[in-house]
LODRENDO-837801 format. One record per residue (C-alpha): x, y, z; residue in one letter. Coordinates in pm, whole numbers, padded with zeros to 5 digits, always signed. Layout:
BEGIN
XYZA
...
# end
This chain:
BEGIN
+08100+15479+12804X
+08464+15474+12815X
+08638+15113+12737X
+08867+15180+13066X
+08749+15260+13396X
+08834+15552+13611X
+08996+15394+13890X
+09269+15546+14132X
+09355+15233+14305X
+09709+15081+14311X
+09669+14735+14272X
+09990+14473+14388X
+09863+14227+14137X
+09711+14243+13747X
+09566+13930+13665X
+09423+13888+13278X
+09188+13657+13139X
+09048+13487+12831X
+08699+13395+12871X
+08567+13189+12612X
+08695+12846+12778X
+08849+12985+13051X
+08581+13190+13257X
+08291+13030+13058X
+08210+12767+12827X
+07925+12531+12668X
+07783+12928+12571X
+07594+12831+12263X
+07594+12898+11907X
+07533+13242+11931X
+07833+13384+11894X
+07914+13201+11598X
+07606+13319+11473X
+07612+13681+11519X
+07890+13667+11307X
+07740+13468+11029X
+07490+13765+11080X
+07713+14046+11046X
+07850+13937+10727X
+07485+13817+10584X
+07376+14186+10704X
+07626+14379+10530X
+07752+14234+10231X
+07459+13953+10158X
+07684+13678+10201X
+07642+13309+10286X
+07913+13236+10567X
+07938+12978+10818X
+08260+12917+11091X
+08272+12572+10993X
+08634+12397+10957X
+08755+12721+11098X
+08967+12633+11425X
+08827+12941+11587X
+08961+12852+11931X
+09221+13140+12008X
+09137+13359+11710X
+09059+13699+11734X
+08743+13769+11590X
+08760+14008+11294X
+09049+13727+11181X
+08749+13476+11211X
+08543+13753+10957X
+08810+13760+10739X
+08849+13396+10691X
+08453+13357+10657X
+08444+13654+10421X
+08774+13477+10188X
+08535+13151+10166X
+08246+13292+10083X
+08405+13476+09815X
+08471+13821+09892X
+08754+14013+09766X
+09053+14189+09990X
+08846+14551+09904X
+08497+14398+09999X
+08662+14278+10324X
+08852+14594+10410X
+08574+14782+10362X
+08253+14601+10509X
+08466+14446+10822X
+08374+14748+11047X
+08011+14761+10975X
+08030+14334+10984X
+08165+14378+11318X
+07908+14626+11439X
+07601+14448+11276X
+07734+14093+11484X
+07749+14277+11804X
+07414+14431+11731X
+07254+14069+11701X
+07488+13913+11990X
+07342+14209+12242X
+06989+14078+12125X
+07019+13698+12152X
+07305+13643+12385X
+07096+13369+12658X
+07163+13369+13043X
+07515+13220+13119X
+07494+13174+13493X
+07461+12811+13394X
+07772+12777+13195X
+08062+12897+13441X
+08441+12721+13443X
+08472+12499+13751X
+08581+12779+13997X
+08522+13107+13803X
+08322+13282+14077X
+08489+13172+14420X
+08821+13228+14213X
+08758+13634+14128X
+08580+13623+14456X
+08900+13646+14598X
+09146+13780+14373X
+08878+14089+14433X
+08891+14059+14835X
+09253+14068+14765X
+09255+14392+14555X
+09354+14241+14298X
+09338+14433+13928X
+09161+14238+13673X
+09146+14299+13341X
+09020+14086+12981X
+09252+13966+12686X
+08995+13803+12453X
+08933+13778+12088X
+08592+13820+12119X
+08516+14186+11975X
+08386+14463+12271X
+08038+14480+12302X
+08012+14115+12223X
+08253+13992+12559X
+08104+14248+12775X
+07780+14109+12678X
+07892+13752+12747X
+07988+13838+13091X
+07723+14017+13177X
+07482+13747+13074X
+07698+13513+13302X
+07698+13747+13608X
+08077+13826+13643X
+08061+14158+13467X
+08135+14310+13761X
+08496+14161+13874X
+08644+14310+13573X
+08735+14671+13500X
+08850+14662+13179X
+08977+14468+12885X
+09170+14455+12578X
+08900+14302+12301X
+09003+14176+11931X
+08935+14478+11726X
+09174+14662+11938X
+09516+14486+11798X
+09612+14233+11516X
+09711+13972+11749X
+09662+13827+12096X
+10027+13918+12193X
+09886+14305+12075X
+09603+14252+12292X
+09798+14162+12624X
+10025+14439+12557X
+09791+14723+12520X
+09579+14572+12811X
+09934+14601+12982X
+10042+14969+12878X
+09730+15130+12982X
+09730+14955+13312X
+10046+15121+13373X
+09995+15447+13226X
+09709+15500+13467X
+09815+15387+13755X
+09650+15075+13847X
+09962+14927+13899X
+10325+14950+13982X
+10578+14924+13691X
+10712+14601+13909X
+10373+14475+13988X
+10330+14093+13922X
+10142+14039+13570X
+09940+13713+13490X
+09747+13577+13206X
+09518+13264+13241X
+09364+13128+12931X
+09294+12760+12808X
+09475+12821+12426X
+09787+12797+12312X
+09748+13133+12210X
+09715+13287+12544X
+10051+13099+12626X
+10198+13269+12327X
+10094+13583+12381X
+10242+13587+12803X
+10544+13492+12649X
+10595+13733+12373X
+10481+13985+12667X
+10711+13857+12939X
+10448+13764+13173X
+10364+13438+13351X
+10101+13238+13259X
+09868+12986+13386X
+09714+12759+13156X
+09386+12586+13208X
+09198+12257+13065X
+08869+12329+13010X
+08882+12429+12688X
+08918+12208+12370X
+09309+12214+12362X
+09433+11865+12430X
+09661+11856+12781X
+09970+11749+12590X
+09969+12075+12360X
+09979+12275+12626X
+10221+12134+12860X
+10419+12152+12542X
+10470+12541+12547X
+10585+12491+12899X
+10309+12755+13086X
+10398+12835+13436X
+10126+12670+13566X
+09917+12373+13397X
+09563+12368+13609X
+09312+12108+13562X
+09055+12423+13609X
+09044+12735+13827X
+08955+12546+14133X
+09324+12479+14182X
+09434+12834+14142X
+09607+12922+14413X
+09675+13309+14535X
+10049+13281+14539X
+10073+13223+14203X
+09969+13545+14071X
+10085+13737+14394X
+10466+13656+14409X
# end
C-alpha cells in the first residue's frame, strides 16, 4: 500500500500534526519497547531509552543513540538500523494496546471538523511508518489522516515537514498559496514550521514546560486542542 493516498481533492487548508503528545498521550511503554526489541533482535544487544530525552526525536536517531551506548560501532549501526527498524515495527504491530482511552483533550471533535471543513491533513512524526499508523489506528483516528511524513523518511523534523509539504503540492491536494499549519507539543515541531515557513500552533500536553515554548514564540500557544479555533489554520 502506497505511503500517499490517491486523492483528487483541492483542499483550502493543510493542517500537520505530531502525535505522540499532541493527538495522543499516556500510550504505554510499548513503543519504547519495540525498539529495545529491534535492536535485541538484530544485533543481540542490551539497549534501553533511558536518559535519552526522546521527546521530539526522530526515531532511527533514538536507535542510534541506544545502539552508541550499548556499544555498537558506526558500521554495526549503519548496517543493522534498517532491519532494527523493521524488527521494532514488527513487535509494535503485535503489542500496540487499544488507545481510544488515551486521546489529547479535543483530538476527535477537533479533526471532526477540520474534516467537515475539507480540510487536508497530513502527519509529521518521528515515530517510524508502520509504527504511527499503528498508533492511530489503535486510537481510532486512522481515518482523518491521509498521509504522513514518518522519521525514516528524512534526517530531521524540518526534512519531515518539508517532504510532507512538497508532495502535497506536487499532487494537488493543495494550492501553492494554500494556508500550511503544524501543531505539535515540542520544541521541535516549532523548529521545524519555522525552518519551513509555516505557522505553527503549539500545544501543552506534552512534557515540554509552558515557558520553553512560549520562548520560540509559536503562533499560537494552546493549553490543548480544545481551544483550537478554525480561523487559525484557515486564514
Amino acid at each position: 500500500m502506497s505511503l500517499w493516498c490517491n486523492i483528487s481533492v483541492t483542499h483550502p487548508a493543510l493542517v500537520l500534526f505530531d502525535i505522540d503528545g499532541t493527538l495522543v498521550r499516556r500510550a504505554g511503554p510499548h513503543h519504547r519497547e519495540a525498539l529495545v526489541y529491534g535492536v535485541r533482535r538484530v544485533t543481540g544487544l542490551e539497549s534501553t531509552t533511558d536518559g535519552i530525552p526522546v521527546q521530539g526525536m526522530l526515531d532511527p536517531d533514538i536507535l542510534t543513540v541506544m545502539l552508541r551506548r550499548a556499544g555498537a560501532s558506526r558500521g554495526l549501526i549503519r548496517q543493522s538500523m534498517p532491519e532494527i527498524m523493521r524488527a521494532a515495527e514488527r513487535h509494535y504491530l503485535r503489542v500496540c494496546p487499544a488507545l481510544h482511552t488515551k486521546h489529547c483533550p479535543g483530538v476527535e471533535p477537533l479533526l471532526d471538523r477540520l474534516t467537515r471543513r475539507g480540510l487536508l491533513l497530513g502527519l509529521v512524526t518521528g515515530n517510524l511508518t508502520r509504527i504511527g499508523w499503528r498508533k492511530l489506528e489503535r486510537a481510532g483516528l486512522r481515518r482523518y489522516f491521509r498521509f504522513g511524513a514518518f522519521g525514516e523518511m528524512a534526517k530531521t523534523r524540518a526534512g519531515l515537514a518539508r517532504l510532507a509539504i512538497r508532495e502535497a503540492r506536487r499532487r494537488g491536494w493543495i494550492a501553492r498559496e494554500s494556508p500550511i499549519t503544524l501543531v505539535g507539543d515540542a520544541p521541535a515541531d516549532i523548529l521545524a514550521a519555522r525552518a519551513n515557513h509555516i505557522r505553527v500552533i503549539a500545544v501543552r500536553t506534552g512534557i515540554t514546560p509552558p515557558e520553553e515554548l512560549r520562548a520560540l514564540a509559536p503562533d499560537f500557544l494552546l493549553g490543548n486542542l480544545r481551544h483550537l479555533r478554525l480561523r487559525m489554520v484557515e486564514q
